[in-house]
SEDRENPA-823561 format. One line per 2 residues: number of its first residue (from 1); for each residue x, y, z of C-alpha. Coordinates in pm, 1 decimal. Last residue first. Layout:
<sites>
NUM	X Y Z; ... .
</sites>
This chain:
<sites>
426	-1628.0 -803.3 -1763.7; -1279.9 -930.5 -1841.9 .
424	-1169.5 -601.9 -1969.3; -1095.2 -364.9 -1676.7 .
422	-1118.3 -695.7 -1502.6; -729.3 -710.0 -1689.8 .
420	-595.7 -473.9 -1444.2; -664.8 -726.0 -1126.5 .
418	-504.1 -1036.5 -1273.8; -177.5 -832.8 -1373.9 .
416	-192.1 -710.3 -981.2; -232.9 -1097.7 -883.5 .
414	47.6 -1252.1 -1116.1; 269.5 -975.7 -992.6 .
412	215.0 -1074.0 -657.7; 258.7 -1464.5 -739.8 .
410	624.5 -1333.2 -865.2; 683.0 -1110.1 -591.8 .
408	582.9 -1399.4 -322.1; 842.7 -1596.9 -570.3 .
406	1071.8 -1340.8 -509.3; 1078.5 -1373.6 -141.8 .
404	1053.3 -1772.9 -81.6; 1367.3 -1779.5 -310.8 .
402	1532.0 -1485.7 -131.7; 1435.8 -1657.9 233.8 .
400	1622.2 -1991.6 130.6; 1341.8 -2277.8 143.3 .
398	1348.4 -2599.3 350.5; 1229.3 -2957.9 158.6 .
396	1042.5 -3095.0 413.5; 773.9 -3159.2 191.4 .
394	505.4 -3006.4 371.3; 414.2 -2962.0 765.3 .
392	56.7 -2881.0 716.4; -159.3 -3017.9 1026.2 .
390	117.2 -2926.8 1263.3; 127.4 -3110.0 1635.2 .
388	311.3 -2919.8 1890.5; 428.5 -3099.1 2218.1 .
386	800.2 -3033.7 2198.4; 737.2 -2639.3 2166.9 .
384	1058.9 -2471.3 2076.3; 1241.6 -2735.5 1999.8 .
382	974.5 -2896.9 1845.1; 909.9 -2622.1 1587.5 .
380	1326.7 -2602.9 1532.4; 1292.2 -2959.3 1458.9 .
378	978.1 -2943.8 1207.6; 1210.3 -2710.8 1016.7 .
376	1100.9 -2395.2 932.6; 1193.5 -2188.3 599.0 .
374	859.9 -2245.8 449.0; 618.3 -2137.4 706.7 .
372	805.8 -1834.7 770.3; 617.4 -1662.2 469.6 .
370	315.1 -1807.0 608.1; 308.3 -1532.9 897.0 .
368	347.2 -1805.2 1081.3; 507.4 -2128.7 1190.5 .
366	492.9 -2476.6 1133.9; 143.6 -2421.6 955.5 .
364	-177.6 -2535.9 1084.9; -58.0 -2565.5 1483.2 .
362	-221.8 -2757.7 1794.9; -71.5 -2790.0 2120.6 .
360	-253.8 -2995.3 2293.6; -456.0 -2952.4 2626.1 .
358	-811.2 -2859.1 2526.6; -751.8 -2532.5 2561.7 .
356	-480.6 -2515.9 2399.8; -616.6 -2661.4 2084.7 .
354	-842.9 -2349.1 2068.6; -574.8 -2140.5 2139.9 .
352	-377.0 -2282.2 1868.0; -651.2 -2283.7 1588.0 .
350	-743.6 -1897.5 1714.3; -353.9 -1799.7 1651.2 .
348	-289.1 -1982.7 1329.5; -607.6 -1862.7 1142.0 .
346	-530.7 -1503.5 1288.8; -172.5 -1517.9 1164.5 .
344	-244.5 -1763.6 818.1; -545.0 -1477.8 770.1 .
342	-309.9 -1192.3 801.1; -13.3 -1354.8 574.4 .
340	-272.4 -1453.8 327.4; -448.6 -1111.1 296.6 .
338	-105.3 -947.7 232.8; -20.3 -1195.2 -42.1 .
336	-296.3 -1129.5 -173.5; -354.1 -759.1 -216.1 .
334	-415.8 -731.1 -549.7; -695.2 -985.0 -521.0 .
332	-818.2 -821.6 -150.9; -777.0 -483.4 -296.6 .
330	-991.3 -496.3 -621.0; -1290.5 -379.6 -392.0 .
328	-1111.1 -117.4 -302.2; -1105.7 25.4 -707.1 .
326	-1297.3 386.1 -633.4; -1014.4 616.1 -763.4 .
324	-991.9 752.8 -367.7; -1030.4 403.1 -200.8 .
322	-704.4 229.8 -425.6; -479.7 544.2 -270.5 .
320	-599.2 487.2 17.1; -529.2 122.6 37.2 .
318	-193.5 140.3 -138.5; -71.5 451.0 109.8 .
316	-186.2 331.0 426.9; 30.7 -35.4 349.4 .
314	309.2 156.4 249.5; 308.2 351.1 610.9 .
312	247.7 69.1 849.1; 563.0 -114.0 650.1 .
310	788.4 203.4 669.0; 761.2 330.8 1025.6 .
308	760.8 -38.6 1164.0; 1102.1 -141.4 1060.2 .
306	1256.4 -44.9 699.1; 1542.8 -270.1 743.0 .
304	1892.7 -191.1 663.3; 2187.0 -347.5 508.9 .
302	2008.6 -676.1 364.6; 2174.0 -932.3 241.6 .
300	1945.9 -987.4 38.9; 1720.6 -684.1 -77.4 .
298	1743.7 -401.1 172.8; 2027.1 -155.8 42.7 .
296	1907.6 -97.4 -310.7; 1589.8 -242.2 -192.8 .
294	1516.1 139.7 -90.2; 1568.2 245.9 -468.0 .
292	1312.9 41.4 -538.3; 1089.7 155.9 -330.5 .
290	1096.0 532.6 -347.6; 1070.9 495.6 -726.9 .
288	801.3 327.4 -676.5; 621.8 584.0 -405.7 .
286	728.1 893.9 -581.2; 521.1 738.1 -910.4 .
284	253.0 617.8 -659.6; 256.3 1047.8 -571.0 .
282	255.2 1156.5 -943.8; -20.2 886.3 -1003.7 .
280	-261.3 1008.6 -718.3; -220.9 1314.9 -854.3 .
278	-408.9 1237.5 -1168.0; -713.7 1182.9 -981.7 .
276	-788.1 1559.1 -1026.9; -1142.6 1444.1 -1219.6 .
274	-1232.7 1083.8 -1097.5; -1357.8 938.7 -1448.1 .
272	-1521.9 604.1 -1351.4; -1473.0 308.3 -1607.6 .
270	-1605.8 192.9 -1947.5; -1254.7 131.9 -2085.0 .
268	-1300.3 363.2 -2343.2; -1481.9 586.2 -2151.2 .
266	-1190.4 560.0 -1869.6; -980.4 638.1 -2179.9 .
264	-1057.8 968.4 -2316.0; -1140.7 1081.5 -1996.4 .
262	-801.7 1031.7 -1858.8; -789.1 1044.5 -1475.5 .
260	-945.5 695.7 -1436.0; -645.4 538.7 -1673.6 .
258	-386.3 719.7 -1467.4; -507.5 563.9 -1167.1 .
256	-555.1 241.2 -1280.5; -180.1 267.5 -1394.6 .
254	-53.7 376.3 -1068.5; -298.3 46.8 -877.8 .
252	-101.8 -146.4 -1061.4; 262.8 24.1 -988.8 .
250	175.8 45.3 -636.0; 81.2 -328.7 -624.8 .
248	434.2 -370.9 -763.7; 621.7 -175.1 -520.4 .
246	445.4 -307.5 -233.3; 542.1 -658.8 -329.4 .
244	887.4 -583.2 -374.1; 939.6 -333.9 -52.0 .
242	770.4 -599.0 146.4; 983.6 -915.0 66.9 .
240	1327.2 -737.2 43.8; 1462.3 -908.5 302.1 .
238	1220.1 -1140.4 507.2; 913.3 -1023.2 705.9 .
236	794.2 -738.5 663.9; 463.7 -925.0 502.4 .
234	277.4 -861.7 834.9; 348.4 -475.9 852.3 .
232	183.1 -522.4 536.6; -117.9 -680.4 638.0 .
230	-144.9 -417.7 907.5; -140.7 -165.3 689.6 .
228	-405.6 -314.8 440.1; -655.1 -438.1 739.5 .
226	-634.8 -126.5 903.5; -657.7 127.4 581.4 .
224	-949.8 -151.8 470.8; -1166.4 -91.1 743.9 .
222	-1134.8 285.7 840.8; -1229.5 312.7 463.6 .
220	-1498.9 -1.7 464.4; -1695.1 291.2 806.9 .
218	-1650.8 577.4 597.4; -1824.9 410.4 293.6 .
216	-2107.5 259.6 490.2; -2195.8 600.6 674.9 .
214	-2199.2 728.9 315.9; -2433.7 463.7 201.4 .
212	-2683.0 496.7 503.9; -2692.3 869.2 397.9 .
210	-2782.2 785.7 91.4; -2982.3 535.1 192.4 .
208	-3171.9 803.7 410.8; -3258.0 1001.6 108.1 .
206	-3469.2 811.4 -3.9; -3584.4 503.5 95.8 .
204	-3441.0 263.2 386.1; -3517.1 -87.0 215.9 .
202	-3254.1 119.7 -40.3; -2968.5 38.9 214.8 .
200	-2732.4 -191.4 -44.1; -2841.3 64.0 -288.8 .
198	-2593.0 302.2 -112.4; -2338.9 123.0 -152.9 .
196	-2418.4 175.4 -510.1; -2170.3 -101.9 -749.9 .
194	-2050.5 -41.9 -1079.4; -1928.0 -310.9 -1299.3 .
192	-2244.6 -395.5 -1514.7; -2028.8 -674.3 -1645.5 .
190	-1935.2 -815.5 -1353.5; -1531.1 -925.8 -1320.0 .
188	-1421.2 -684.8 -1076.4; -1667.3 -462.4 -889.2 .
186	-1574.7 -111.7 -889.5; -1744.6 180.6 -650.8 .
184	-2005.6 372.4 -625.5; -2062.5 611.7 -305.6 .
182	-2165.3 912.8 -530.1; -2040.1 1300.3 -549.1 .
180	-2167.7 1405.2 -884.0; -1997.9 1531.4 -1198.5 .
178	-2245.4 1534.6 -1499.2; -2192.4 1272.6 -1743.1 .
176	-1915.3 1307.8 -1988.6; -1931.3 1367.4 -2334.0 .
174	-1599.7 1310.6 -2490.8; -1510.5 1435.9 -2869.9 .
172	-1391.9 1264.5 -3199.3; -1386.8 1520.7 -3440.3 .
170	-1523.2 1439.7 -3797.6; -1777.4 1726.1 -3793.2 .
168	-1903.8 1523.2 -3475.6; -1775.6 1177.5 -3374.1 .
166	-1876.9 1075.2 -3025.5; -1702.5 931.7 -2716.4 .
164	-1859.9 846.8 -2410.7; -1794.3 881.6 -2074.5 .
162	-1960.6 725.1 -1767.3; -1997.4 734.4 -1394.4 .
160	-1786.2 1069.1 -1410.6; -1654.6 1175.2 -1037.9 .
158	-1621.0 1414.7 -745.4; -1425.6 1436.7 -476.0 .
156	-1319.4 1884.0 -489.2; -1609.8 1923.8 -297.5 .
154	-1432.5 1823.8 19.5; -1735.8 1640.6 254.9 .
152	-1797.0 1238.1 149.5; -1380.9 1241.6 122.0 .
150	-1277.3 1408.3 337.2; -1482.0 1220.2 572.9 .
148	-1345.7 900.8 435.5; -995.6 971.7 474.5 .
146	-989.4 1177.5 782.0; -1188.6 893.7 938.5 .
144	-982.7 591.6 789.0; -642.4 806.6 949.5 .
142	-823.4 855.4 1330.8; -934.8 420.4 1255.4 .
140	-550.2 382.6 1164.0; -384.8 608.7 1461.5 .
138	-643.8 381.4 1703.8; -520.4 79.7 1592.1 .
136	-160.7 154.3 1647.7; -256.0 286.5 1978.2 .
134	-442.7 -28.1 2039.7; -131.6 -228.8 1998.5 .
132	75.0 -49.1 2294.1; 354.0 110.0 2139.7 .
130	695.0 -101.2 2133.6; 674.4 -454.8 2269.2 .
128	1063.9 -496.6 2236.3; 1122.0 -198.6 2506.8 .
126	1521.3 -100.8 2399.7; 1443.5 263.6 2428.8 .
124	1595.9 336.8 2153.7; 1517.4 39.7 1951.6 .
122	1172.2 -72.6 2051.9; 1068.4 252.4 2148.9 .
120	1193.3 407.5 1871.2; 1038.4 170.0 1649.4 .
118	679.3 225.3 1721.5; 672.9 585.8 1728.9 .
116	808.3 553.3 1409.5; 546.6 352.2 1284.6 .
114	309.8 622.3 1457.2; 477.5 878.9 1278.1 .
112	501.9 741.2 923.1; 122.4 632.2 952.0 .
110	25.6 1019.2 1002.5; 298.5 1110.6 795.4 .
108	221.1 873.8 487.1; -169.8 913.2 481.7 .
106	-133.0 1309.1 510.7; 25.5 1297.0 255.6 .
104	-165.1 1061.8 20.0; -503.5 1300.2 164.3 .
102	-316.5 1604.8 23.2; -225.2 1463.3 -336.2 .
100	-579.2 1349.3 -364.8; -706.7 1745.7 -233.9 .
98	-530.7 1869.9 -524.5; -376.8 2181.4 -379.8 .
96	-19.5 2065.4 -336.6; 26.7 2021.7 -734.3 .
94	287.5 1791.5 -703.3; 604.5 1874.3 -859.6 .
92	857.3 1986.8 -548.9; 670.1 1830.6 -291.8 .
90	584.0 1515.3 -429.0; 918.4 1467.3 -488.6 .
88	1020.4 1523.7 -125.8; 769.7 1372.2 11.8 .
86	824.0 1033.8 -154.9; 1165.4 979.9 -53.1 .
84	1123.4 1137.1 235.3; 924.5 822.3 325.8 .
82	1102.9 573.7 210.0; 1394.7 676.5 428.7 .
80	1251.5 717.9 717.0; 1101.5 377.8 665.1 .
78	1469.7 225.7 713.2; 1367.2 244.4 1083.2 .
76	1621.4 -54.5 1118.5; 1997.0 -96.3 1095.5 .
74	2114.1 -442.8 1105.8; 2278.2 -510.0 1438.2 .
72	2139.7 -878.5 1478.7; 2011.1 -1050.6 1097.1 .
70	2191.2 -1407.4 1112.4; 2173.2 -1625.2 854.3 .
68	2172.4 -1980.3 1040.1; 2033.2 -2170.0 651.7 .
66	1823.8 -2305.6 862.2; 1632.1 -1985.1 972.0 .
64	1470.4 -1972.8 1291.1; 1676.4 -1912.4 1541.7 .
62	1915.6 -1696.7 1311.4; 1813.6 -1325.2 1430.2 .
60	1566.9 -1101.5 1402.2; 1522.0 -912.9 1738.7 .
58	1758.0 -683.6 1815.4; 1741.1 -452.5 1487.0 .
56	2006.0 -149.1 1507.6; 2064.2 208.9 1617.1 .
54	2438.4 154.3 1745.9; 2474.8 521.8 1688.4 .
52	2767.7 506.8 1392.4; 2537.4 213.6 1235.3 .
50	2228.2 459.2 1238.6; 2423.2 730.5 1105.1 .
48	2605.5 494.9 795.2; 2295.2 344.3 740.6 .
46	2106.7 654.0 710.8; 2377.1 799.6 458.2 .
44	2348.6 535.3 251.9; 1949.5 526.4 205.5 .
42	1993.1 888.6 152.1; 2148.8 860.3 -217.7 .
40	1951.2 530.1 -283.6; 1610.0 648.7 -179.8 .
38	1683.5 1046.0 -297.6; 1750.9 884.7 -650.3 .
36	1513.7 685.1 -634.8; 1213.8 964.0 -538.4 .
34	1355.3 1210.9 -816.0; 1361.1 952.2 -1110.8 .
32	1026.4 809.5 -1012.1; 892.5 1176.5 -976.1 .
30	1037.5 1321.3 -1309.3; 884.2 975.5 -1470.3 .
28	515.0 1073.2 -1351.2; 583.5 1409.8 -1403.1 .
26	646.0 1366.8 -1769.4; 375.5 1148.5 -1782.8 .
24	144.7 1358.4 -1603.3; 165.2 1663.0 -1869.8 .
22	129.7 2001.7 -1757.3; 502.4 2035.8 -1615.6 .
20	609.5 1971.4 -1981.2; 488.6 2310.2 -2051.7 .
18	804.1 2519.7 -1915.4; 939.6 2359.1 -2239.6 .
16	1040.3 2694.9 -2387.1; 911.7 2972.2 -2153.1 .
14	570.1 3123.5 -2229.1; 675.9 3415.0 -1984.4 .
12	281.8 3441.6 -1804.6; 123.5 3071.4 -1847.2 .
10	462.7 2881.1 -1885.0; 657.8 3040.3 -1681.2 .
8	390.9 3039.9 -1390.1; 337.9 2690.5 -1460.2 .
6	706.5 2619.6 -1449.9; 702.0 2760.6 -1094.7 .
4	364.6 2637.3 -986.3; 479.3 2281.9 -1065.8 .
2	842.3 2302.1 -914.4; 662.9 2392.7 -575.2 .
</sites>
């Protein structure tokens, strides 16, 4: 709203400084600053409501953790607050006709209401298995479809395969290549980093492997939105955990954003130019600041959680957001701490039932997702199951959840740094 004001004063008035709302910097910060400041300011006044209505967590509690800290009647549905967060600076500066900053909103409220869906029932309605999970599923394949449709259809997604820049009459200018709609995307590492899904069908000649390719595309979208949200809902796990992690793969992904919007430096850095990509970065910039001001109240001790409604919804937002600048293939490296947490759940849950079947009870980590792994005693595993045998029970040595926390952030940063340099490790 904000942006078609000052654009208006700019364009028709030429008001002083009314020109700043051209530059995606500017917003960039403007949206950070906005999106925290709503975080922290709101994130106060939730707690206070949810508190005064006995709205609270029933679930987490000290049974597992040695160090007996206790999580009962801590607020929950703290996603609420993340998410107007984001909207509401995205609303005021993004420009609301970029089909990118549609698609990221659309991503948070569809995910934001089935989240919420999900917590109400378990808090409100005291039912602890909340929303059936196929519902959940369903809600992320209806969200992939949007994504990707919009995607292969809107003719606003287009991109640059390459840029170059040439000196003429000493002026450095950019020649792009013409804008097309195409199904490549970014392999880390190779040299020749582009990748055709649609060459991956080329036994089926033209044009069906286009068509093949497109089907392919739609198909890895509903993929990775599941497997990214879900992984996150996974990492929601211990105070603070999610919100850091999230925060710092949305601050990589940001910066490849900004870098494919730029002409001048995706052809430096040999990469796609998505024209209108740009808005991607205003809304990660919301998304941040949205973040960080939530671990205001959610970092150790933690005064609120953000449930369901926020961890579905963050992990929507970094896997779409990574689909529409053409980097989810970088996903599973920036990713991964979420891809460990799935794969220690499903890894854990086929090893047991397999061992279960054959009369033991069989476990690879004391408890999962991994992050749990760490703070669980061998005797609480017992307790709970005297005839379990664990294949990786450690040192013994027992973590404290804010120590097993920030070094997940640590390794996370690690991974997103990792990811940004394949721009030049090719």
């Amino acid at each position: 709203m904000l942006y078609y004001l000052f654009d208006f004063l700019d364009e028709k008035l030429n008001f002083p400084g009314a020109g700043m709302f051209n530059y995606v910097t500017f917003r960039a910060i403007v949206a950070i600053i906005i999106a925290l400041v709503v975080s922290i300011w709101l994130g106060k006044t939730f707690i206070k409501y949810m508190k005064k209505h006995d709205i609270s967590e029933t679930q987490r509690d000290a049974k597992i953790d040695p160090f007996n800290v206790g999580k009962k009647g801590v607020p929950t549905m703290g996603g609420i607050v993340i998410i107007a967060s984001i909207l509401i600076p995205c609303l005021l500066i993004g420009k609301l006709h970029n089909v990118y900053m549609i698609l990221m909103l659309a991503t948070t409220v569809i995910l934001g209401g089935i989240g919420f869906a999900d917590d109400y029932i378990k808090t409100v309605k005291k039912n602890k298995d909340g929303i059936k999970g196929w519902y959940k599923i369903f809600g992320q394949i209806a969200l992939g479809l949007i994504v990707g449709l919009t995607l292969r259809f809107s003719p606003q997604v287009v991109m640059n395969e390459s840029v170059e820049r040439k000196i003429e009459d000493n002026k450095e200018i950019v020649v792009k290549s013409p804008d097309v709609k195409s199904t490549r995307t970014t392999i880390p590492f190779l040299k020749n980093n582009n990748l055709n899904y649609a060459d991956l069908f080329s036994f089926l000649g033209e044009p069906y492997k286009y068509y093949a390719g497109w089907i392919f595309f739609v198909a890895l979208t509903v993929f990775v939105v599941a497997a990214v949200s879900n992984g996150s809902n996974l990492n929601d796990g211990m105070d603070g955990m999610a919100a850091g992690n999230s925060a710092i793969i949305g601050l990589g992904i940001g910066i490849l954003a900004y870098l494919s919007s730029n002409a001048m430096l995706s052809g430096y850095l040999n990469i796609m130019y998505i024209p209108g990509s740009e808005e991607v970065v205003i809304f990660l910039a919301a998304f941040i600041g949205a973040l960080i001001g939530f671990l205001w109240y959610n970092s150790f001790p933690a005064q609120v959680f953000m449930g369901d409604t926020g961890s579905l919804t963050i992990g929507g937002i970094i896997a779409v957001s990574a689909i529409i600048i053409h980097k989810e293939l970088l996903l599973p490296l920036m990713c991964g701490i979420f891809l460990l947490e799935s794969v220690s759940v499903i890894g854990q849950r086929m090893f047991y039932v397999s061992g279960k079947r054959k009369g033991v009870h069989r476990r690879i980590w004391k408890r999962t997702p991994i992050h749990d792994h760490f703070r669980t005693s061998m005797d609480q595993v017992l307790k709970l199951d005297p005839t379990s045998s664990v294949i990786y029970k450690g040192k013994g040595d027992l973590l404290h959840e804010m120590k097993i926390t920030v070094r997940f952030w640590i390794v996370t940063i690690i991974l997103v740094a990792v990811a940004i340099l394949t721009l030049k490790i090719r």
